[in-house]
C-alpha positions in Angstrom: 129.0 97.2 143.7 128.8 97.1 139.7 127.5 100.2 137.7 125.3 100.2 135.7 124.6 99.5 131.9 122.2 102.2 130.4 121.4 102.0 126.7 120.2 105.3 126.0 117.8 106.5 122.9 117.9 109.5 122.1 115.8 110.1 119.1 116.3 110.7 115.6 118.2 113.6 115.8 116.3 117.0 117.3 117.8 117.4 120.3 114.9 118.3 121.6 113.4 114.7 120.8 115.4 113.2 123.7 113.0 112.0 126.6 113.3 113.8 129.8 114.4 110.6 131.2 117.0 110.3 128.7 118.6 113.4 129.4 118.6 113.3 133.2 120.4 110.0 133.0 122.8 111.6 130.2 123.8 114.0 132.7 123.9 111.6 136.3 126.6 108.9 134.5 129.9 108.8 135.4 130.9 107.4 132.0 128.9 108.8 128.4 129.9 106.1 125.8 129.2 106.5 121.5 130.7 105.2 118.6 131.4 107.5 115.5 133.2 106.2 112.1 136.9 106.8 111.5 136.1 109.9 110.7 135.7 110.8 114.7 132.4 112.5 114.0 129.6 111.2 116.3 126.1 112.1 115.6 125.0 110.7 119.1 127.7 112.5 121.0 125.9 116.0 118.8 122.6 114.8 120.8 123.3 114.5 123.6 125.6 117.2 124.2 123.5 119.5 125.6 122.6 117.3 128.3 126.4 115.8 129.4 128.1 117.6 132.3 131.7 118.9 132.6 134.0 116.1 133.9 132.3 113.2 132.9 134.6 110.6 131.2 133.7 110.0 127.5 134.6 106.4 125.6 135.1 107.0 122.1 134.1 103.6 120.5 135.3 104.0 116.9 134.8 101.9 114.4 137.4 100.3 112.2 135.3 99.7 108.9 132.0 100.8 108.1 131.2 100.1 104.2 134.8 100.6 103.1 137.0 96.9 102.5 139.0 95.9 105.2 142.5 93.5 105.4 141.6 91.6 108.3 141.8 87.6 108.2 138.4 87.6 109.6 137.3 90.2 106.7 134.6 92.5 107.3 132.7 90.6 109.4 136.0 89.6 111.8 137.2 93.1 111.7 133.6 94.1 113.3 133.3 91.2 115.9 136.4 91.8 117.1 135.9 96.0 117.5 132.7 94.6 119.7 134.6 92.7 121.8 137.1 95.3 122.8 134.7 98.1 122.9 132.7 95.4 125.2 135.9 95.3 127.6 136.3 98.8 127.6 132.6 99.4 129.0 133.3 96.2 131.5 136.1 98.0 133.0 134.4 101.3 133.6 131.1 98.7 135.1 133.2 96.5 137.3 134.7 99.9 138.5 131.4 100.5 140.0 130.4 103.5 137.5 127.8 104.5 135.8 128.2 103.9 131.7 125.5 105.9 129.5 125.9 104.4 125.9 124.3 106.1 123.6 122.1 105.2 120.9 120.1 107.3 117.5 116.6 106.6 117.5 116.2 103.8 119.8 118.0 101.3 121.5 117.2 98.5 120.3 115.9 99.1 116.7 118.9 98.8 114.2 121.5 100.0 116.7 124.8 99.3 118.0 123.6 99.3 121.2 122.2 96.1 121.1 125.7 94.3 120.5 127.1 95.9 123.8 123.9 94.3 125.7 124.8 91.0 124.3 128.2 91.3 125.7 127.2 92.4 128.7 123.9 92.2 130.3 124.5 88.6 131.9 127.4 89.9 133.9 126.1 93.9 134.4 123.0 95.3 135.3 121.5 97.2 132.4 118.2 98.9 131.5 117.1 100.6 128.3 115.5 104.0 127.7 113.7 103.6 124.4 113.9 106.7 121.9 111.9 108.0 118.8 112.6 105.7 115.5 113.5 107.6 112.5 110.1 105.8 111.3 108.0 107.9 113.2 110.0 110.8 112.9 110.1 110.2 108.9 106.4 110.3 109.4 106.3 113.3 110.9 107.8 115.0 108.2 105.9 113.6 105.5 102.7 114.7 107.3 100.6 111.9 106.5 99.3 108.7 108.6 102.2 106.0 107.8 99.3 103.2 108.9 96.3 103.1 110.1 93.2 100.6 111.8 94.4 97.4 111.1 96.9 97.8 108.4 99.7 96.4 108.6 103.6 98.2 108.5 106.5 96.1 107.4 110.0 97.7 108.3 112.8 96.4 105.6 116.5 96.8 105.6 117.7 98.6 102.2 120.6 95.6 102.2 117.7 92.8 101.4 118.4 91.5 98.1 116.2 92.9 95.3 113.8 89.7 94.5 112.8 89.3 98.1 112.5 93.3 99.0 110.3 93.3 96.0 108.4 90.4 97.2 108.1 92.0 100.9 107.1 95.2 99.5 104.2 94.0 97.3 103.0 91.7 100.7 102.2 94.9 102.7 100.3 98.0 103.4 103.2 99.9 104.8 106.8 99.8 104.7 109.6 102.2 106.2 112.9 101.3 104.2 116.0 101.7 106.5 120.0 101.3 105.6 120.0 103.4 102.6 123.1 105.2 100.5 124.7 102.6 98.7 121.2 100.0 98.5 118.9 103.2 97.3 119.6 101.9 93.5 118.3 98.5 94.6 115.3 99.9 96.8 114.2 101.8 93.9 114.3 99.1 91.5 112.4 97.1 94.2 109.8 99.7 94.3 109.4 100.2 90.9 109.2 96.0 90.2 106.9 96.3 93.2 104.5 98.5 91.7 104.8 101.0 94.9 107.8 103.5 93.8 105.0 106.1 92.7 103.7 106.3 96.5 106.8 106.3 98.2 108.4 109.1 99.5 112.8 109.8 100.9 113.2 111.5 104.2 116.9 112.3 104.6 118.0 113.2 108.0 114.5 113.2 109.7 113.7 116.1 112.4 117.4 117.4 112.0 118.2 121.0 110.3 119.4 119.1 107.4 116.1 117.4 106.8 114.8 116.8 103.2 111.7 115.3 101.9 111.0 114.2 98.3 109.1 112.0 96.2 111.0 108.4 96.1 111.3 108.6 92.4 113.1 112.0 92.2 116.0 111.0 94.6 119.5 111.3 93.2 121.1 108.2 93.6 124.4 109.6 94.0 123.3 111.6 97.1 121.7 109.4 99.6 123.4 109.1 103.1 122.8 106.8 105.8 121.1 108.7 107.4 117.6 108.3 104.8 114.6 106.6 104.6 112.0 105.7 102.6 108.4 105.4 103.6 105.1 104.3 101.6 102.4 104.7 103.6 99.1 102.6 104.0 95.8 103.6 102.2 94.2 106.1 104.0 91.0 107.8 103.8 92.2 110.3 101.7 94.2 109.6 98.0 97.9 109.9 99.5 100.0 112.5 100.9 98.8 114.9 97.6 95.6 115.1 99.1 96.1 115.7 102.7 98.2 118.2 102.0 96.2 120.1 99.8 97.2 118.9 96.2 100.9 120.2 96.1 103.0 118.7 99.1 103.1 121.9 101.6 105.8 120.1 104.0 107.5 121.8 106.5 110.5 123.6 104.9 113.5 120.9 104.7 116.3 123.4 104.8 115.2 126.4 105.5 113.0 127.2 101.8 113.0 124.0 100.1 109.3 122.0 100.4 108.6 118.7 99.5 109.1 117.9 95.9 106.9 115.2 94.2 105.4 114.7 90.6 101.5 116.0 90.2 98.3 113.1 90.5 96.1 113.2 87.7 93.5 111.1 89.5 91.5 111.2 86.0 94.2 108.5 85.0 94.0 106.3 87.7 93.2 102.9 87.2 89.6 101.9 87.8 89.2 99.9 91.0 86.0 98.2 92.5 84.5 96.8 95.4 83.0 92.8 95.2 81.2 91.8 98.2 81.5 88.2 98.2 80.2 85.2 100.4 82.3 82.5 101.1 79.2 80.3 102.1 78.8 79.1 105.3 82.1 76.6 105.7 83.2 73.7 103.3 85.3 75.2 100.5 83.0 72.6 98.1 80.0 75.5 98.9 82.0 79.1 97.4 80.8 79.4 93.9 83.1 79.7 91.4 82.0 83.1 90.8 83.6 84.1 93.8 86.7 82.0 93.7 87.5 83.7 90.4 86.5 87.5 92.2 88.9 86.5 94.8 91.4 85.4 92.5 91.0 89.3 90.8 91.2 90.5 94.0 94.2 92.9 94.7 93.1 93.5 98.4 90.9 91.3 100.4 88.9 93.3 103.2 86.9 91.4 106.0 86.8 90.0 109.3 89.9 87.6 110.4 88.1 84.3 110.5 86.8 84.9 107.0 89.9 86.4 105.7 91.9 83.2 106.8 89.6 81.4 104.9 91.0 82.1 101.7 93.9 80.6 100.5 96.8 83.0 100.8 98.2 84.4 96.9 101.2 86.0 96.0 101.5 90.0 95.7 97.4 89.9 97.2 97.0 92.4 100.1 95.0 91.0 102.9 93.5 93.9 105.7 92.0 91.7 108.5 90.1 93.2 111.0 87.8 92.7 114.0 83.8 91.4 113.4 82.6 94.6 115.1 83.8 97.3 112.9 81.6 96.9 109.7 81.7 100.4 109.1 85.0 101.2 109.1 86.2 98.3 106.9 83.5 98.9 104.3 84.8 102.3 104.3 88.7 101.3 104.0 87.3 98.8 100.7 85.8 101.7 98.7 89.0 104.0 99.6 91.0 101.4 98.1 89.0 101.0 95.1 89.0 105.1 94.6 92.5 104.6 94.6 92.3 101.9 91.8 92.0 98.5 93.8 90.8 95.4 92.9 88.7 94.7 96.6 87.1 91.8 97.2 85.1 92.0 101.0 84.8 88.9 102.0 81.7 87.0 104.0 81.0 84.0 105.3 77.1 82.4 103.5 75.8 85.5 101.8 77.0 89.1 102.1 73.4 89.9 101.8 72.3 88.4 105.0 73.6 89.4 108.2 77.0 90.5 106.7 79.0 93.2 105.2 76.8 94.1 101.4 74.4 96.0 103.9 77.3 97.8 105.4 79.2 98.2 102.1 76.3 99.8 100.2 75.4 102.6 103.3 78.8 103.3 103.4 79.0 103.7 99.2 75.9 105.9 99.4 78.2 108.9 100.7 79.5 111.5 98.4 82.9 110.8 98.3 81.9 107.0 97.2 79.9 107.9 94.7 82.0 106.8 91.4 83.0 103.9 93.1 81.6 100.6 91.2 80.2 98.3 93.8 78.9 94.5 93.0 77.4 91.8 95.1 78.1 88.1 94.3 75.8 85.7 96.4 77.0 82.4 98.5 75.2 79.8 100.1 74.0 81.7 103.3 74.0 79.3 106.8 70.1 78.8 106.9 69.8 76.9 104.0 73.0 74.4 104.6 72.0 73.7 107.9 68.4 72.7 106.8 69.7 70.9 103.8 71.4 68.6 106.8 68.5 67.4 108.3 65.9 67.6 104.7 63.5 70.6 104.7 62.4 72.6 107.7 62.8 76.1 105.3 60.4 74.3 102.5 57.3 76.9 103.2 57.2 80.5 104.2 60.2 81.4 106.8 61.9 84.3 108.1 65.4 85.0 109.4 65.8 87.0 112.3 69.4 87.7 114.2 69.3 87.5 118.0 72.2 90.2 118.5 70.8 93.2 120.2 74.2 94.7 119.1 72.6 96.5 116.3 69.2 97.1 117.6 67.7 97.1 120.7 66.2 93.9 122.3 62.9 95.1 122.4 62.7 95.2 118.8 63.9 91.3 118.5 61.2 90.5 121.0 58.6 92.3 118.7 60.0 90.5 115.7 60.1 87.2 117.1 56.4 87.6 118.5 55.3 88.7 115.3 56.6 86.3 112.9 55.4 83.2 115.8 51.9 84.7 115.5 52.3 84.6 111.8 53.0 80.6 111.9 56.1 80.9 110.1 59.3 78.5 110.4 62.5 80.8 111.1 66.1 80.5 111.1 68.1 82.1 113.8 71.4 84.0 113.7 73.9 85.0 115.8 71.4 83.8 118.5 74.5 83.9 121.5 78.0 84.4 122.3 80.7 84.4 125.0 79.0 88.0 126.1 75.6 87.3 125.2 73.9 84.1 127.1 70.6 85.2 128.3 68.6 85.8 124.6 68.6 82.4 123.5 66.1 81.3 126.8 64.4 84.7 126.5 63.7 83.5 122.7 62.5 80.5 123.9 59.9 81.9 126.2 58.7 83.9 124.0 58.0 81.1 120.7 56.7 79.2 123.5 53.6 81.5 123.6 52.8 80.5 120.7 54.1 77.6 119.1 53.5 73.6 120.5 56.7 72.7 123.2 57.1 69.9 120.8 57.8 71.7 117.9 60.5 70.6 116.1 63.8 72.4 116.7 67.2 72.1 114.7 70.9 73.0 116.3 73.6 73.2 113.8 76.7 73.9 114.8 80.1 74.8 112.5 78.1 73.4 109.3 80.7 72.4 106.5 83.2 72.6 108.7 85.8 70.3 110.5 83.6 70.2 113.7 80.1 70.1 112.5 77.2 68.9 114.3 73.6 68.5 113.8 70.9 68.2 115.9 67.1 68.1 116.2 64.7 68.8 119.2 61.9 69.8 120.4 61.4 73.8 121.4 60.9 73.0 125.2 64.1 70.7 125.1 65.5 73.5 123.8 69.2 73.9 126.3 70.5 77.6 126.2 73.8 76.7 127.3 74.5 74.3 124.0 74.2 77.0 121.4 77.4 80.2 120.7 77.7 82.3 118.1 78.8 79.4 115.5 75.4 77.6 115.8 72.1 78.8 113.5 69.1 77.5 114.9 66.1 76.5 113.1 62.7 76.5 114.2 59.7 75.0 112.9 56.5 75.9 112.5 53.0 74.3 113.4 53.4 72.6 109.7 56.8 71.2 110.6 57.6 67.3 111.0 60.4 65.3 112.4 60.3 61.7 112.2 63.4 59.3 112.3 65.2 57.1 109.4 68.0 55.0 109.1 70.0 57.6 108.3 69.3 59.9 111.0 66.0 62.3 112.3 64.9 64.3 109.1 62.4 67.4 109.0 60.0 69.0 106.5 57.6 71.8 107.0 54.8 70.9 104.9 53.9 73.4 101.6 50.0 73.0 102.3 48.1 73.4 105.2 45.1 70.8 105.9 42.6 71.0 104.1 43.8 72.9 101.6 
């Protein structure tokens, strides 16, 4: 019977950072594989040492060229294909043999490692299984003390060998990036950072979570002394204004070699540039309906904040920052807006129709209303909101007194919908309905129904519009007892007349009014 292939993480460098199961496995295999430069040094083989077992054989896989120039015909990339191959062979004879082969891996397996070049070679004919390890990422992280992302940002990792123009490009793209494959490309990462406008929120981690670790500022890294074995982080926006803050104003690390802290250059947050927040509505589909008010806010914008559908909405521009989340979170991402504009962002929070109805100004403005908000310029620019582009479909149901009411009991209890809906039936006025179902939500739409029937004729006139301005629209109009619960979702506004309302039918279709004067008057 074959052995077995185990590709073992074993962290970032702490010995104590190996999982349990990683060092049990360390010490049960016949055969502990890891490479090492010419140099004979092996950083994994320091690992895992304390968990290998007298008598177990050890294959040395050195390399022949790491960054140095090589006089093989194949070159560099020859000389390296061909070490994999025989170190592949190696590891195939000790697996054939039936034994046991532990290879191990820094950080993890399968994340920038050799590792993953033996598994190629070897996993169709061998059994093999991976134990993954701590990244350097998160233990980078852990020494800078400070969230690397957070909710929905997003983190980007980037090798250090990307050329300049696109690292650049990448870096301005995200929230968060984690820079790997330093020494010789730090030059190029700083320039990348700098041209990137990020290099003043970055930080280097050199040999994370080892005794040798050290922590500075990105900016005050000495070229000439950058190993490998570095990183460079710049985290997402976070509740606070950076690393400075959380950590109390000077950067109290934990000591990186036995008494030197985290270095960095002071924040003056007096100089920062002044950010905003622009709550914006999109209107309610067609791109014809955004104002140009708002296209040119969004085109300002240095970070767009808002739900996904509405996010994807707006056409995608270079070196913008998009932070997408889910629709029921309102809180939280008005919050993450005004910490970006603290920090000096352009932030445009984008809603479909009118932020001021049923969307995210409400939730922007509680939010701003806190102390740490308070210098924080907020503006609302208005959109077409759904009610009035579905009534503009079929002429005029909103032309006297309405209301608009949502039917989400998400927010507020039921009861208090019923009472609204009751109310503003007694009070003979035409409303428009939001959010009135959804995939979870089936039951309000009849119990609505019932209820408007108390006091309004079953023929009252009834309009369904569904995805209005966009590429699936459809309008309808009916009467109140026709009314089918299972037709409407949570992209349909309903309209629903009052006893001054009128549908009649014309060549081009049904159209409704709801007359300015009552009779007689």
């Amino acid at each position: 019977m074959s052995g077995t292939l185990w590709g073992i993480g074993l962290g970032p460098g702490d010995p104590e950072l190996v999982t349990v199961k990683a060092a049990r496995l360390i010490g049960a295999a016949d055969v502990v594989a890891f490479h090492s430069a010419r140099h004979g040094r092996s950083i994994s083989r320091g690992i895992a040492e304390p968990y290998m077992r007298p008598g177990q054989i050890e294959e040395h896989l050195v390399y022949p060229v790491t960054t140095e120039t090589t006089d093989h015909p194949g070159g560099y990339q020859g000389a390296i294909d061909e070490f994999y191959e025989q170190a592949a062979a190696r590891l195939a004879a000790h697996l054939a043999a039936g034994r046991d082969v532990a290879l191990l891996a820094a950080g993890d397996p399968l994340f920038y490692s050799s590792y993953m070049h033996m598994h190629r070679r070897l996993a169709d004919r061998f059994h093999a299984e991976i134990v993954p390890g701590i990244t350097s990422v998160s233990a980078a992280s852990a020494a800078l003390g400070t969230p690397l992302v957070e909710g929905e940002q997003v983190l980007t990792v980037l090798p250090g060998t990307m050329p300049v123009d696109e690292l650049t490009e990448r870096l301005r793209e995200t929230d968060a990036a984690a820079i790997m494959k330093l020494g010789r490309t730090f030059p190029g990462v700083r320039r990348a950072l700098a041209d990137a406008g990020r290099l003043d929120d970055a930080y280097y981690v050199e040999r994370a979570s080892s005794t040798r670790q050290r922590v500075l500022a990105a900016a005050d890294v000495d070229e000439a002394d950058v190993p490998y074995f570095s990183i460079t982080l710049v985290p997402g926006p976070t509740p606070t204004t950076g690393v400075a803050s959380l950590l109390g104003g000077q950067h109290r690390g934990a000591p990186t070699d036995g008494s030197e802290r985290i270095e960095t250059s002071s924040h003056d947050e007096s100089a920062s540039p002044a950010g905003e927040v622009v709550v914006v509505g999109l209107g309610p589909g067609a791109a014809d309906w955004t104002t140009p008010e708002v296209t040119a806010a969004l085109d300002e914008a240095t970070d767009l904040v808002g739900y996904t559908t509405y996010i994807n909405r707006v056409p995608e521009r270079a070196g913008q920052r998009r932070h997408a989340s889910d629709n029921k979170v309102e809180s939280e991402r008005a919050a993450m807006a005004l910490d970006l504009a603290k920090r000096g962002a352009r932030v445009a929070v984008v809603s479909s129709g009118d932020p001021g109805v049923f969307a995210m100004a409400s939730a922007v403005l509680e939010v701003s209303a806190e102390p740490q908000f308070k210098d924080v310029p907020v503006r609302v620019l208005p959109g077409l909101t759904a009610a009035n582009a579905v009534a503009s479909r079929v002429g005029a149901p909103l032309g006297h007194d309405y209301a608009m009411i949502s039917l989400s009991d998400r927010l507020k209890p039921w009861e208090v919908v019923a009472q609204r809906l009751s109310a503003v039936a007694a009070a003979d006025m035409a409303i428009a309905v939001y959010n009135p179902a959804s995939t979870q939500r089936r039951w309000q739409v009849g119990a609505m129904r019932e209820i408007l029937l108390t006091h309004r004729d079953p023929e009252t006139p009834v309009v369904l519009g569904r995805d209005v301005g966009g590429p699936t629209e459809s309008v309808r109009v009916m009467t109140l007892a026709d009314l089918n619960p299972d037709e409407v979702d949570m992209r349909t506004l309903l309209i629903i007349g009052a006893s001054t309302t009128t549908a009649f039918d014309t060549p081009e279709g049904t159209r409704v009014f709801t007359a300015r004067r009552y009779e007689n008057t």
